[in-house]
C-alpha positions as CSV (number, residue, x, y, z in Angstrom):
1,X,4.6,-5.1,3.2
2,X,5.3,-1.3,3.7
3,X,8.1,-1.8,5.9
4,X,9.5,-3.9,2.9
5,X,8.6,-1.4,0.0
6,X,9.9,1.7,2.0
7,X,13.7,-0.5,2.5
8,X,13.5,-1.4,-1.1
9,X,13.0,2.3,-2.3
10,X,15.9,3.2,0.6
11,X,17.7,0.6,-1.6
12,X,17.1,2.3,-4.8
13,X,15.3,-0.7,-5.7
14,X,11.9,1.4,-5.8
15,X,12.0,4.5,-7.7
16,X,11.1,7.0,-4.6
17,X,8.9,8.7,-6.5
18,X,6.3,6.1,-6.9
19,X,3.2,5.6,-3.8
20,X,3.5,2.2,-1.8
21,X,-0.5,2.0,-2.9
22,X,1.0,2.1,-6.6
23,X,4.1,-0.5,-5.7
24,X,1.1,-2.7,-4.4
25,X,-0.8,-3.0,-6.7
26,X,1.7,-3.5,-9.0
27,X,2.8,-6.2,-7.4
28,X,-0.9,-7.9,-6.9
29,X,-1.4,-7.7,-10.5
30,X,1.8,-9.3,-11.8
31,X,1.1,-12.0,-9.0
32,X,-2.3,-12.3,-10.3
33,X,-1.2,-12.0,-13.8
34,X,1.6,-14.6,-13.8
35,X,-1.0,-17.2,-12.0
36,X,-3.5,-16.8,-14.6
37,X,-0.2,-17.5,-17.1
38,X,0.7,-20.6,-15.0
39,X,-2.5,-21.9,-15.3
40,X,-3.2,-21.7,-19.0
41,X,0.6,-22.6,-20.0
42,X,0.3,-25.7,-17.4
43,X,-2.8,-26.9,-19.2
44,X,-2.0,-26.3,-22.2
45,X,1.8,-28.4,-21.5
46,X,3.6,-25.2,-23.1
47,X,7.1,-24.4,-21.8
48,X,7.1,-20.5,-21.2
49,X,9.6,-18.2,-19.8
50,X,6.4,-16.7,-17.4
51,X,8.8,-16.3,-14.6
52,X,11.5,-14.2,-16.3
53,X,8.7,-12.5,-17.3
54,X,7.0,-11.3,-14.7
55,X,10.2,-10.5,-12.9
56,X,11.4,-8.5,-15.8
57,X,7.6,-6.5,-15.6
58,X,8.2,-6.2,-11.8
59,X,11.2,-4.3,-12.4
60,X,10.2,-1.9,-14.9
61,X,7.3,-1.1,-12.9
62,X,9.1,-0.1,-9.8
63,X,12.4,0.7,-10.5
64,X,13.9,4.0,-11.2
65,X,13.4,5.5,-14.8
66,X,16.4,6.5,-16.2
């Protein structure tokens, strides 16, 4: 996983500027967060836009503010 955050930040993927301890648990609590979402939309048979969603929150997370 830090081998793979520290070539996404090279990338400019990953604002430099952020820890790999912050990247990570970013990324553990959209995970969590978008299972959780799963779950209750799956249930409940509602058609969501959960992925977009959480990839959308990923981003703004790590990447670079500008």
């Amino acid at each position: 996983m830090r081998t793979l955050l520290i070539r996404l930040q090279a990338a400019g993927e990953i604002d430099p500027a952020v820890s790999l301890e912050y990247c990570c648990t970013a990324i553990f609590s959209a995970v969590v967060g978008g299972l959780i979402g799963l779950c209750v939309t799956a249930e409940c048979g509602i058609q969501s836009g959960l992925p977009e969603n959480l990839k959308m929150l990923l981003h703004r997370t790590l990447q670079v503010q500008q």
